[in-house]
SEPA-607791 format. One record per atom (N, C-alpha, C): residue in one letter; x, y, z. Coordinates in steps of 0.02 Angstrom, whole numbers, plus 50000, padded with zeros to 5 digits. Example, Ala and Ser with C-alpha at 12.3 -4.5 7.8 and 13.67 -1.06 7.14 Angstrom:
BEGIN
a506604971650390
a506154977550390
a506604983550390
s506424988850354
s506844994750357
s506455000250394
This chain:
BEGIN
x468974760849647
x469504755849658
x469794753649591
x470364754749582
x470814752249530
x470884744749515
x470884741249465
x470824734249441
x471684735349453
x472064730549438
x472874728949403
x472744723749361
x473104725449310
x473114720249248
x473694715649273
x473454707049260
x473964704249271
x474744706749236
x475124703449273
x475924703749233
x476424700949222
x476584703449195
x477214697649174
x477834697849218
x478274691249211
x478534688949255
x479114693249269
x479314698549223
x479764705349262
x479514709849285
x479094710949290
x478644716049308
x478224713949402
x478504705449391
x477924702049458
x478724702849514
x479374699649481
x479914702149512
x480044709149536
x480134716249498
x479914721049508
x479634724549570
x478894720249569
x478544723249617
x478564718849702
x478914711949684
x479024710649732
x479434712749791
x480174715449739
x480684719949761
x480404724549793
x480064727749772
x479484734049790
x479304733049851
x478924728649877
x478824726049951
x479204726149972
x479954722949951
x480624723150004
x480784728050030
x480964731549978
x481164738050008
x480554741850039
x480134743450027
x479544744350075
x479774743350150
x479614734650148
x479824734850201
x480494735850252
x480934737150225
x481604738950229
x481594746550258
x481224752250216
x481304756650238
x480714760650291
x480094754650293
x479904758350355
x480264754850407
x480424752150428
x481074748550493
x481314755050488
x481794757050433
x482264763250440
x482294767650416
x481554770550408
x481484777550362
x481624783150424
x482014787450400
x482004793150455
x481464800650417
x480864802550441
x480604807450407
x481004810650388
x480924816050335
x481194820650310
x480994826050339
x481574832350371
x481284839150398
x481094843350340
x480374847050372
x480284850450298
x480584857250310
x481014858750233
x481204864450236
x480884870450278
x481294877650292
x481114881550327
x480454884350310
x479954887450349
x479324889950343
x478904882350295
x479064883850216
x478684876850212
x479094873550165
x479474877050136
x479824875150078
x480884874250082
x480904877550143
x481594876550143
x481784875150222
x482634874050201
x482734868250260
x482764873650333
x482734873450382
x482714876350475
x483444876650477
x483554877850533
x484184883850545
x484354874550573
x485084873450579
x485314867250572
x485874868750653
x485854862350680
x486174862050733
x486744859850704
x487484861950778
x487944861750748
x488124855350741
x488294852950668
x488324844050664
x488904845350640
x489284839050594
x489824840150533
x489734840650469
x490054844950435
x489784843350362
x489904839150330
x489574837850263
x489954832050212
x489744825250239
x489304824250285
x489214816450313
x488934814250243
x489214807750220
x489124803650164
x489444805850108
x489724812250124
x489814813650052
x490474810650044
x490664810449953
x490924804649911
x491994809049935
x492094806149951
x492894809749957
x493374807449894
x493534812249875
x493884812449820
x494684814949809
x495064808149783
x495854810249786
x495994815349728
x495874815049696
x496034820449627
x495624827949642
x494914827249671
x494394833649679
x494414834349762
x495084836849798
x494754837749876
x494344841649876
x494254848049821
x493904854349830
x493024852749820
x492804846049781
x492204844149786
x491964838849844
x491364838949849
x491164836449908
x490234830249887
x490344827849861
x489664826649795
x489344823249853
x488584822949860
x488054821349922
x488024813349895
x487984808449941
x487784801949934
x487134799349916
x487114796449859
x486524794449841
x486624788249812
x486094779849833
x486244777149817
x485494772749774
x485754768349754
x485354767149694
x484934759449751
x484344759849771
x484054754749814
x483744749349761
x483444752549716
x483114746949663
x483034749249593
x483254745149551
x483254747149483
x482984743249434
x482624739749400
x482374735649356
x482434737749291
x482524731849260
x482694731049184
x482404737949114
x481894737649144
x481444743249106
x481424749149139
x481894750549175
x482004757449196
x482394762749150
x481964768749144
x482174773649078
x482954774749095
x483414774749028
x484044775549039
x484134785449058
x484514788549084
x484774792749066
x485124796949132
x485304803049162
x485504805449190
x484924807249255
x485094809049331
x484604812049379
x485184818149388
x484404824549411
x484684831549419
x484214831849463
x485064835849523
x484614831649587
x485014841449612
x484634844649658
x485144850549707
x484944847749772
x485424846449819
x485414841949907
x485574849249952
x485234849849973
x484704857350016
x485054856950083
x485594852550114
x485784853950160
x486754854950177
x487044858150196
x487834858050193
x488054852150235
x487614848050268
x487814846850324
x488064839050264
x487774836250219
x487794832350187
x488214832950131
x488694836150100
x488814838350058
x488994845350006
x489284846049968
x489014852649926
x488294853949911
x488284858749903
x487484861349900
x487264863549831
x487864864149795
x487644866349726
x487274860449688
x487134860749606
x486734857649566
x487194849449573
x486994846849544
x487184838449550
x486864835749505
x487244829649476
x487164823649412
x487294818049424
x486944813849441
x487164807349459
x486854802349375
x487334794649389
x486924790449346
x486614785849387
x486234779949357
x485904776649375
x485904774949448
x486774773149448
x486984770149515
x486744774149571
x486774781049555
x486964788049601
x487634790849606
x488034786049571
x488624790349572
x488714796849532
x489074801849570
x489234809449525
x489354808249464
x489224812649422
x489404814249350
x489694820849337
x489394824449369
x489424832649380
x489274835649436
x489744839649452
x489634841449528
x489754849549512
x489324852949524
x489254858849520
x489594864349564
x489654870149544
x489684876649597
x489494877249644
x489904876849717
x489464875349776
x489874880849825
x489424885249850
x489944893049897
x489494891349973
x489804891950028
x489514892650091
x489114899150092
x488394896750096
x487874902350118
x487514902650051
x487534898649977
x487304896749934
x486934892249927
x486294890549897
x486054883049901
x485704887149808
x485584880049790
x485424879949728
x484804875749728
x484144875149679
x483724873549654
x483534872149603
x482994865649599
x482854868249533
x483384864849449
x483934861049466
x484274859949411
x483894854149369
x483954857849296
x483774855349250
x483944856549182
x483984851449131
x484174850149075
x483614854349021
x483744858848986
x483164862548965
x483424862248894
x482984868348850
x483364870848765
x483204879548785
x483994880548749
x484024889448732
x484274888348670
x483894893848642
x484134894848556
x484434888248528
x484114884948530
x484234878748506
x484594872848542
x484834873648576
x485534868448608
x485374868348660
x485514862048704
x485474858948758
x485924864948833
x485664864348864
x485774868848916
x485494865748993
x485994867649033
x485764867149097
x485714873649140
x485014873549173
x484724879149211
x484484876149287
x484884883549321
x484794881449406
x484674889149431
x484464887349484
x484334894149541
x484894895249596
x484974898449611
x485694899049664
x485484905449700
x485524904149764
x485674912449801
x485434908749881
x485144914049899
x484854914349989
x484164911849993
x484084908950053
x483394904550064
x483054908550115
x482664912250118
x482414913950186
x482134908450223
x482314906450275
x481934901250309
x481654899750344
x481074906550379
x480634907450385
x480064906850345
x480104908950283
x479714911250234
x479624903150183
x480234901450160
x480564896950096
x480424898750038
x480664907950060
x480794911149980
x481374912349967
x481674912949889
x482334913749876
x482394921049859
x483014923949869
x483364927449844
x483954927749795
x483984927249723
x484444924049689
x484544926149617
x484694920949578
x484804921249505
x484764915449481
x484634916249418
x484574908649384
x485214908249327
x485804901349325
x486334902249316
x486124897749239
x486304898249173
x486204895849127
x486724892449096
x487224886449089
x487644883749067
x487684881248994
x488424880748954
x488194875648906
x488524867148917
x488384865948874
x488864857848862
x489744857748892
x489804863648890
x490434862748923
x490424867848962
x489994867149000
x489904870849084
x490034879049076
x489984881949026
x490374885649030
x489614894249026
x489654896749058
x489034900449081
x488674904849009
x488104903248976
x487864907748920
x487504912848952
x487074911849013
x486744918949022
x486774915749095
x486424924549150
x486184921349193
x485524927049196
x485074925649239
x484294928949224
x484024930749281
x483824936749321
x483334938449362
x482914940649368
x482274941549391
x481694945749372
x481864952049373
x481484955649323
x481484963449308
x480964966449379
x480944974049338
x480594977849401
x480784980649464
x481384979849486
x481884978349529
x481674972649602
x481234968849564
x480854961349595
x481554956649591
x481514952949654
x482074947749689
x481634941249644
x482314937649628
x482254932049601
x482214924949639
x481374921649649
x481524916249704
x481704911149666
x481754905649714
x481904898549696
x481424894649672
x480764894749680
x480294890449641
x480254885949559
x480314892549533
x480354889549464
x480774893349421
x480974890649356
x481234893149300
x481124886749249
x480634891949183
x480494889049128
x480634892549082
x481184887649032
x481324892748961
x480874891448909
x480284894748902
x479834893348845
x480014893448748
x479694890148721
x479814889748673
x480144896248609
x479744900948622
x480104908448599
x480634910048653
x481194905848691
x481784908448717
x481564914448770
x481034914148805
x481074918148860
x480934914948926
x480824918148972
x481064914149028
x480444916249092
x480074911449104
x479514911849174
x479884909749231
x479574914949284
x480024913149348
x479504916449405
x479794915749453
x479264918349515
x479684921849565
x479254927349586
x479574930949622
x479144932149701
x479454932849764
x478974934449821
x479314942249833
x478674945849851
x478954951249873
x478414955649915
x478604957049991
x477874959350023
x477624967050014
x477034966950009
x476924973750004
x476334975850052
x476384981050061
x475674983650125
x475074983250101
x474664980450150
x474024978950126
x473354979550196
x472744981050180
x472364982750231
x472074975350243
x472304971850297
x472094963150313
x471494962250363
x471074968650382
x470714968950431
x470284964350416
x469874964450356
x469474960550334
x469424951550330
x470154951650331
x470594944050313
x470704942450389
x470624946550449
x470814945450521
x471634946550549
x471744951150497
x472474954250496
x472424960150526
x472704963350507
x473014971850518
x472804976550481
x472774981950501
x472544986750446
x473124988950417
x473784988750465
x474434990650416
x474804985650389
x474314981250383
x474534972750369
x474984973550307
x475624966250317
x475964965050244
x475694960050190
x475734959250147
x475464951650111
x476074951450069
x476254941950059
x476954944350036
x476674941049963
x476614946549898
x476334946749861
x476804941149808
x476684935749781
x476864933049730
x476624936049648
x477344936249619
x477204937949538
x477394933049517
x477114931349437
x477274926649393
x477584933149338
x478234931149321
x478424936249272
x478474932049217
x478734935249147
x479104932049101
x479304937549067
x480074936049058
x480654938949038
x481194938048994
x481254940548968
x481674940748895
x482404939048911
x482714935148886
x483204929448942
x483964934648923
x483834935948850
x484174939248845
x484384947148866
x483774950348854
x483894958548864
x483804959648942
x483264956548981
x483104955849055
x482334961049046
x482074962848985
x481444966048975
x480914959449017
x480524962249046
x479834960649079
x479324960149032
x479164954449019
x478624952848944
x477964952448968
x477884950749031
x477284949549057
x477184948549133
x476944952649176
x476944951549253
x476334950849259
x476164945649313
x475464943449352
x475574944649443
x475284948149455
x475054948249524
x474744944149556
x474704938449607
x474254934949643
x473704938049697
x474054942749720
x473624947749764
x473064951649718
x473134952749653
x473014958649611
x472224952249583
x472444946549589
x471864943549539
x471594938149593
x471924935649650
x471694932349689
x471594933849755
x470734935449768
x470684935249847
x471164931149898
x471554935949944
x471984930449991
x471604927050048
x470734926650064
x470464923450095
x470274916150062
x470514915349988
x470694909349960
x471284904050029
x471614908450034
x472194904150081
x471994900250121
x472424893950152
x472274890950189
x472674892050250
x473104899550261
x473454899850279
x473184906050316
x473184907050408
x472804910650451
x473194918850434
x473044925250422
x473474930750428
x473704933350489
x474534931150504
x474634935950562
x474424941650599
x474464941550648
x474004947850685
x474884951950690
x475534948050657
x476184952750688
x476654949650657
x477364953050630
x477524950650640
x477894948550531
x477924941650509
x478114942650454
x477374942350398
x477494943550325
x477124948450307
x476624939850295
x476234940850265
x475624934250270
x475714929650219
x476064926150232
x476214920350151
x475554916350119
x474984920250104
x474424918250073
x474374914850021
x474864915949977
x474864911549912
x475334907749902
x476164907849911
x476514901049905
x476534897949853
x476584903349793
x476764899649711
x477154894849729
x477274889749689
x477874887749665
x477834881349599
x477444883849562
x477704882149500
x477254885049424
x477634887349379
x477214888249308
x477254885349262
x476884885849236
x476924878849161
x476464883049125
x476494878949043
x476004880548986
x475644876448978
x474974879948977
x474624873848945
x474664874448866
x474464869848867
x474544866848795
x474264872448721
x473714879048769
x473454881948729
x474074888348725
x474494889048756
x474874894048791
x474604897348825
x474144897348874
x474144901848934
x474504897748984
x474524899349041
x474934898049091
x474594895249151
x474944887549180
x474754885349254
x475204886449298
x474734889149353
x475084890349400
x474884888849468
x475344884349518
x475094881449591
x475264885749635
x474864886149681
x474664889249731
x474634885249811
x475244883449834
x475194879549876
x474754881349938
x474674888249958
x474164891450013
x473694889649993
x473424890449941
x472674889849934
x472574882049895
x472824877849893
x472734871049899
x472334871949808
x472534876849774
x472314877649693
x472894877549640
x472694877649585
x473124876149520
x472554881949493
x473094887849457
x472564892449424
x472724892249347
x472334894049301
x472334893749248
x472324902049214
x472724905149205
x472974912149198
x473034914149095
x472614919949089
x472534922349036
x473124923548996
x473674921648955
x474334926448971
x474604931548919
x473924934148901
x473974940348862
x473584945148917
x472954945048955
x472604949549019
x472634947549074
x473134943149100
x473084940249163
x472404937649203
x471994933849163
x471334934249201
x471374927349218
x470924925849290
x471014918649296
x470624915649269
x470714911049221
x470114906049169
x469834902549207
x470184898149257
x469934893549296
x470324891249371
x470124889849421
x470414886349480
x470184880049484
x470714875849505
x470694867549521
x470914869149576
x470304865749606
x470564864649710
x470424869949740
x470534867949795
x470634875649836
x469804876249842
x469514881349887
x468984885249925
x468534886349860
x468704888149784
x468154890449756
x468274886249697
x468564881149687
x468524877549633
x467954877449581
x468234878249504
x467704877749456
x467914870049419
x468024864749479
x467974857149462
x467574854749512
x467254850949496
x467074845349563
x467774839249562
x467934840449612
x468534833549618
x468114827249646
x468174820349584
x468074817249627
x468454812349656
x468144804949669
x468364800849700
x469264800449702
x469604801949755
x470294800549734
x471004807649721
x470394812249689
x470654817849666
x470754825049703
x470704825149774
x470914831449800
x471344830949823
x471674836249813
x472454837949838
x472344842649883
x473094842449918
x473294850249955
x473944852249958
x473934857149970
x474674857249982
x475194857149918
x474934857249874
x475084853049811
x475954859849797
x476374853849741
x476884858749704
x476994855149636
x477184858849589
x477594855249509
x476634854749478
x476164856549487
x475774856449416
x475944858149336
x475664852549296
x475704852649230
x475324850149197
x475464850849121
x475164849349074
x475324845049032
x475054837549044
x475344833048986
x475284831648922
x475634827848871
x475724825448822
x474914824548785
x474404821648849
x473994817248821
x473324822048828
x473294829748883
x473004831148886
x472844831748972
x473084827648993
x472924826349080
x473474831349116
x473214831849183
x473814838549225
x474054833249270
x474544834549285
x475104828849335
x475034835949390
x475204831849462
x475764837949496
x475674833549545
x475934835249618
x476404833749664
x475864833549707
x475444831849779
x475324831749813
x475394829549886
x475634834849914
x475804834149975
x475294832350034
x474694835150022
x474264831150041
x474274829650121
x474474824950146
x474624820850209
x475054828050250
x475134831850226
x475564836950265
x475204841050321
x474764841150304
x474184843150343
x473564836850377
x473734830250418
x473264825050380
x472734828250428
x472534832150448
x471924833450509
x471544836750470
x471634839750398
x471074843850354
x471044837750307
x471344834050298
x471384829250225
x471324823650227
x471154818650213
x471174812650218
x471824808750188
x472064806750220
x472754800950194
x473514801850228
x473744797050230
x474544797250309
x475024796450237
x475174799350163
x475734801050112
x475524803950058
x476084804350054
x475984812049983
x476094804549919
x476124809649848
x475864805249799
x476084811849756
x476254805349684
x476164809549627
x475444808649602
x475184813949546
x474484811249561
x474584814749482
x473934810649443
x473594813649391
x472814814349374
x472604818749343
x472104821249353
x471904821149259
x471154820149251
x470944822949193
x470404826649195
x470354831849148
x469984838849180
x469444839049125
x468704839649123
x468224839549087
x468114846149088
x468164851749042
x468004858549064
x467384859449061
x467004855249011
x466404855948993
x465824853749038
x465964847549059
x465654845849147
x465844847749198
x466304851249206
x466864852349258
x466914849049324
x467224843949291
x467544838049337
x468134836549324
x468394833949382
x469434831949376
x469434824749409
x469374820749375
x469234814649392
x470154810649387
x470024805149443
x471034802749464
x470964799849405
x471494799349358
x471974795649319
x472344787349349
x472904792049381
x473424787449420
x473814790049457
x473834789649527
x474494789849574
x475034786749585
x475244791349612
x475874786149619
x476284788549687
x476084782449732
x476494781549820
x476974779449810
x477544779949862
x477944773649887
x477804769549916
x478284763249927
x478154758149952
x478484759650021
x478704765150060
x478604766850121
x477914770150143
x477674773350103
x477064776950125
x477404782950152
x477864786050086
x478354793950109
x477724798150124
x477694803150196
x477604809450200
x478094812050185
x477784818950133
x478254822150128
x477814830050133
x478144832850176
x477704839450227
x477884845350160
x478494844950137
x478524852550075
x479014847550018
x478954852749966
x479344850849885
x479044845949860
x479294843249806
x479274838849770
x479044838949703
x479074834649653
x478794836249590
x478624827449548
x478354830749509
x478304822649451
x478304825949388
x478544822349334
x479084822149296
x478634818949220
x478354818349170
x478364815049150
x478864812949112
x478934806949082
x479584804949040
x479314801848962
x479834803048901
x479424803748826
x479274794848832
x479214788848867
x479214782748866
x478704782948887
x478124786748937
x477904785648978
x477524783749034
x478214783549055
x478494784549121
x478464787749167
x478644788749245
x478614797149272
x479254795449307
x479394802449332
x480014801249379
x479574806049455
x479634802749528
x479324808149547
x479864807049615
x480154817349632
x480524818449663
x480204820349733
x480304817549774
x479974817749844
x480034821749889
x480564828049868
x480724833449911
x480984833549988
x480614834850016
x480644833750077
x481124828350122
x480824821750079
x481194813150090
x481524812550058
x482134808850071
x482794808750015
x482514802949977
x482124803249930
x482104798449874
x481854800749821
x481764797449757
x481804800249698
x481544792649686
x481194791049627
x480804786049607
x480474787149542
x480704778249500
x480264779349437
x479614775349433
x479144776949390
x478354771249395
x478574769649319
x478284765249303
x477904764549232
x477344765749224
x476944764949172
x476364767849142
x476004764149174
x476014759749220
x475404756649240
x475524757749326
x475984760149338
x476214763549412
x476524758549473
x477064756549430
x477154751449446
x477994752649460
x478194752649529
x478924756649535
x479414752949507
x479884756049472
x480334751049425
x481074755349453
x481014759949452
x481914763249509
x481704768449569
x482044767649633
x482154769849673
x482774772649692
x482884778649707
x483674781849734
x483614785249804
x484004784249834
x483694788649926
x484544792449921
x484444796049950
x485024801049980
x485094798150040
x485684800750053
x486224799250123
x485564801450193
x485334799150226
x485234801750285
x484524806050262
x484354811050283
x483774815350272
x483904820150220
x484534817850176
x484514825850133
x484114824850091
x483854830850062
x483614832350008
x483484835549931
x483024834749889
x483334839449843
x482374839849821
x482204848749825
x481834852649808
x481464848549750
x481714848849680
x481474842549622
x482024837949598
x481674834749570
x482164830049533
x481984827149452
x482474829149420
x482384826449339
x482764818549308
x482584816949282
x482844813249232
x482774813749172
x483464812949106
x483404817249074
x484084815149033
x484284815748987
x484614812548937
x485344819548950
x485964818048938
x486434825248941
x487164821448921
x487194826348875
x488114827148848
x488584829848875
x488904830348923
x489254834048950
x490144834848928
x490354840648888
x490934839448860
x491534844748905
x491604844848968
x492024852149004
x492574854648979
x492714859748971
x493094863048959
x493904862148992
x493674862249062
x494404861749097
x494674853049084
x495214852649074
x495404845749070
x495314840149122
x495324834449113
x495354829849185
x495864830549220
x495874827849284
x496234827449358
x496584821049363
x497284822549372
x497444818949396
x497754816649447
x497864813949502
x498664810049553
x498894803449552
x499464803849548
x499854798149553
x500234797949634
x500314789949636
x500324789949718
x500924781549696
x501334782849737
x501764779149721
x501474771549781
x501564764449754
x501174758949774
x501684753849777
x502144750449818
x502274743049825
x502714743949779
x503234748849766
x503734747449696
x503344749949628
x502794751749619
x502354754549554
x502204759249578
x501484763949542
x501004767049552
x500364764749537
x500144770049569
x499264769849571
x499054775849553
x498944777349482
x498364782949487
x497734784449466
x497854789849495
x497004792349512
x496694796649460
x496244798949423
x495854802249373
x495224803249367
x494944808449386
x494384808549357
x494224818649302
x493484816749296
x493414823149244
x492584824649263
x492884829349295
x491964831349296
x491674835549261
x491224833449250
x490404832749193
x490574829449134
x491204824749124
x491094824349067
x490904815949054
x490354815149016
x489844809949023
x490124805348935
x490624805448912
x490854802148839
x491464796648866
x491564796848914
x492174792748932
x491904784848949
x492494782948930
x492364776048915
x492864771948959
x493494776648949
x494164771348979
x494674777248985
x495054777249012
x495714781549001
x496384774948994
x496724778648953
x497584777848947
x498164782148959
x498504778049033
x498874781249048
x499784780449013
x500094786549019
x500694788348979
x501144789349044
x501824787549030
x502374786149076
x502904791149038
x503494795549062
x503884799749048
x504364797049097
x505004795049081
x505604798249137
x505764802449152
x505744809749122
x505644815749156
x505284820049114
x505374826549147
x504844831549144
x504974833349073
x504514833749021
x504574835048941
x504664830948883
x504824824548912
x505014819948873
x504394815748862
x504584811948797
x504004810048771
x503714803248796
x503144801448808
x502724798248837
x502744791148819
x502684784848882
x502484777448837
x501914775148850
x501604771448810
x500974770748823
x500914765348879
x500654765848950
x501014761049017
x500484755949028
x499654756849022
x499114753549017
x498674757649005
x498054753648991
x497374756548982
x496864751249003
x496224758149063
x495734752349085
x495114756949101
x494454754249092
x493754756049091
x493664761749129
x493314764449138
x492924771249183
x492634765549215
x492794767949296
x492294766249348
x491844768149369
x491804774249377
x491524777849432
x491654786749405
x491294789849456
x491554797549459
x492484798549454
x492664793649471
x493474793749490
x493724787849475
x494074784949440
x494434779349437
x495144779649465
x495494775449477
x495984772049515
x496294766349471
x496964767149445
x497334763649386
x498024760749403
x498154754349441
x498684753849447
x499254751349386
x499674755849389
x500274753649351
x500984750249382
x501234749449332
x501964747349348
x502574751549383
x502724756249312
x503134759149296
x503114765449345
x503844766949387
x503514771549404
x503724778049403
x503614779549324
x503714785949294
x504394790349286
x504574795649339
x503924797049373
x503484802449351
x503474803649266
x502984808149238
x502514803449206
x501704805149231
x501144801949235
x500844806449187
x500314806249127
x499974807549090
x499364801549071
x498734805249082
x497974801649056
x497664805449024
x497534800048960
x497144803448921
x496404799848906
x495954803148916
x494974800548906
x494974797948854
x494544791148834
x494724789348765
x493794790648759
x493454790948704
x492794789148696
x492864781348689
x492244779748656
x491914771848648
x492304772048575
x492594774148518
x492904773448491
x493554774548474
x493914774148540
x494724777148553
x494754782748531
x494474786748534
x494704794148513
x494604798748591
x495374801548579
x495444805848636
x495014811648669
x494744811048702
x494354817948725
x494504823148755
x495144820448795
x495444825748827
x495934823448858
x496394827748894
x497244823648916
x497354828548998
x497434824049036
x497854829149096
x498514830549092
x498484835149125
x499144840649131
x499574832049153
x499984833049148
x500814828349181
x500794829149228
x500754823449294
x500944823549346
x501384819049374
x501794822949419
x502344817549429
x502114813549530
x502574809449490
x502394803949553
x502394804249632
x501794803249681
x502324806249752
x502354800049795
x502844801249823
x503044794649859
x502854797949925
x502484792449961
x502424792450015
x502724794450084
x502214798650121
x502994800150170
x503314795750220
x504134794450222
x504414789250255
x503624789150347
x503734786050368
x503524783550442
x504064784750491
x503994788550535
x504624789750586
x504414784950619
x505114782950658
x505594780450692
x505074778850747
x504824772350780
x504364772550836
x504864776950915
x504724780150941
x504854784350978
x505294777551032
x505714779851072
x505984773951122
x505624778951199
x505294774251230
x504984777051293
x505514775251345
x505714780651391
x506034778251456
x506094770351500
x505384769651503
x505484762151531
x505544756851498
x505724757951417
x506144752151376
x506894752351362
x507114757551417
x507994758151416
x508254753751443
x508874750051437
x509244746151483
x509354749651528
């Protein structure tokens, strides 16, 4: 049983809030469906799309998922959430940037029959970069078929990366390691004799690799087999007697430890393995059927996703846990930390971290640590996203529109400078205008100033200037033009960028109310 250190009087506010909403959202929590097979979303009835999502006069062509900001406290880490929302029915499906509020920042590449994963703020060859997964979900399975899309500061694409071998690229993970190469995971089934396992003798197993690959050339630096080093009677998962091939292992995530070999979770087998990564040998298993830890009080997981390796020495990861509650003890999942004695071999709890709904969450999710720390932990399954402090103590909460979701979620500091210019419309208002502007991804804006022309080429007056609102601002003027020009100012009036000239549209007249027969003389 955990003590709490008294606290201080923002911290006692804080947590009171904490109860509120608690209680707020079990009244109106709607579970979250867990993605198809375990990890991605079920074949969707016919609903409408875009419910919640943000409508936009300047961007009809974007569609950004609703997310709103439920609780936020003073000591909540500043910076950006990287969020991908897993369903069309809610929105675009591509990568996503919200700030604090939840409002868009960046709204990504989004194609019907695309879903994306996985977005995050990383380093290539030095410079800040954003990396996502994009392609097909099987959803039976909740393996991907895809690529991983690599951006810079101004959106503009430096690489994109798939596993070698002629191995399909899933959605689980992508890590750009420190020598600039790139770990990722791949599912792919291969024939296997399951008689023994209570399968088939022409049985499939759908074999997970851990690769790592040279980001640049697409050379294969290092492949691990799960079938090849791990008995699949590890699984907690029964082998079909028919039918699809046996999802025994259920990677989905790799990390370094700190020595450079490699962790890797194993959601079937309820383990975190500890992998050689010069001979692929397994050093050690946490969890799972043959564990070389005793877990105690507090400390078993299942189901688990997002294992790592922290700062201090301790492994974080995700536990889903409650997804199964008839093998496990407990009705919610949790971020959880663990410290690992190799020498006694014990994994004794650290600190968790629940909601104040008591979220099940049946697949996804991750925890985050943050350089303050902090954690951020993304709930997958349940549309929320949530920060603790170091003593686990929830200080921000964000929920999505309805049940959507997003696979992980980061927080994470980002410059965003785009390439294409900002958007604009002007809409003629009461004898003035009103216009409209926004610029997506770009995160330096402070205010825009808008410019007035009497006609097309002529030179500009300066008509007003006023703050950034939002993803989109809305600027009424006077004058009405009718050539409209805005230009982004930073925090020190310097221009960042200018929209094209647009000229003004006036509204269309209102016809004539119709005269009906029985109002004739």
């Amino acid at each position: 049983m955990r003590t709490v250190p008294s606290m201080p009087l923002l911290r006692l506010i804080t947590l009171l809030a904490a109860v509120a909403l608690a209680s707020a959202l079990v009244v109106g929590l709607v579970t979250g469906t867990a993605l198809g097979g375990e990890d991605e979303e079920p074949a969707e009835a016919a609903t409408p799309a875009n419910q919640g999502a943000l409508r936009l006069v300047t961007r009809p062509d974007l569609h950004p998922p609703s997310l709103s900001a439920t609780l936020r406290s003073a000591v909540a880490t500043p910076g950006y959430y990287f969020v991908t929302q897993g369903s069309r029915k809610y929105g675009d499906t591509g990568p996503l940037i919200v700030d604090a509020e939840g409002r868009p920042v960046w709204v990504g590449p989004s194609r019907d029959g695309v879903q994306a994963t996985t977005l995050e703020a990383q380093t290539y060859r030095g410079r800040p970069v954003l990396t996502w997964w994009e392609g097909t979900i099987d959803k039976d399975v909740g393996m991907g078929i895809g690529r991983v899309v690599i951006v810079d500061q101004r959106y503009r694409t430096v690489a994109t990366v798939e596993a070698g071998n002629d191995r399909p690229t899933d959605l689980h993970e992508f890590v750009i390691t420190p020598r600039d190469t790139a770990l990722l995971v791949v599912y792919e089934p291969r024939a296997a004799d399951l008689r023994e396992y209570g399968g088939r003798a022409s049985g499939r197993v759908l074999d997970n690799y851990v690769q790592e690959v040279d980001i640049e050339t697409g050379e294969v630096l290092f492949e691990w087999s799960a079938f090849d080093h791990v008995p699949p009677d590890e699984s907690y998962q029964d082998a079909p007697k028919e039918g699809s091939p046996w999802d025994a292992y259920h990677l989905n995530s790799i990390a370094l430890d700190d020595d450079g070999d490699l962790l890797v979770s194993a959601r079937h087998t309820w383990a975190v393995y500890k992998i050689d990564r010069e001979t692929g040998d397994v050093l050690w298993r946490l969890g799972g059927k043959r564990s070389d830890y005793e877990l105690g009080p507090g400390a078993l997981f299942a189901w688990q996703h997002d294992a790592r390796a922290r700062p201090d020495g301790t492994l974080s990861l995700f536990d889903n846990k409650a997804a199964s509650p008839e093998l496990v003890d407990g009705d919610h999942s949790r971020g959880l930390i663990l410290q690992l004695d190799e020498q006694a071999g014990t994994a004794t709890l650290v600190r968790e971290f629940t909601h104040p709904a008591k979220l099940l969450a049946p697949s996804q999710g991750n925890l985050q640590t943050l350089p303050d720390g902090h954690v951020l932990v993304g709930w997958g399954s349940q549309p929320h996203l949530s920060e603790y402090d170091a003593q686990g103590r929830l200080v921000a909460d964000l929920r999505f529109f309805e049940t959507a979701q997003s696979y992980r979620a980061f927080l994470d500091d980002w410059t965003g400078m785009p390439e294409e210019p900002p958007a604009a419309v002007a809409l003629a208002e009461d004898g003035g205008a009103e216009i409209h502007v926004s610029w997506n991804g770009a995160t330096e804006v402070v205010s825009w100033r808008v410019l007035g022309a009497t006609s097309e080429g002529a030179a500009p007056a300066e008509l007003t200037t006023a703050p950034t609102s939002s993803f989109e601002t809305s600027i009424p003027v006077d004058s009405p033009g009718p050539w409209l020009t805005v230009e982004a100012l930073d925090a020190g009036g310097r221009v960042l960028g200018t929209s094209p000239p647009v000229r003004l549209t006036m509204p269309s007249p209102s016809p004539s109310p119709a005269t009906s027969p029985s109002s004739s003389p």
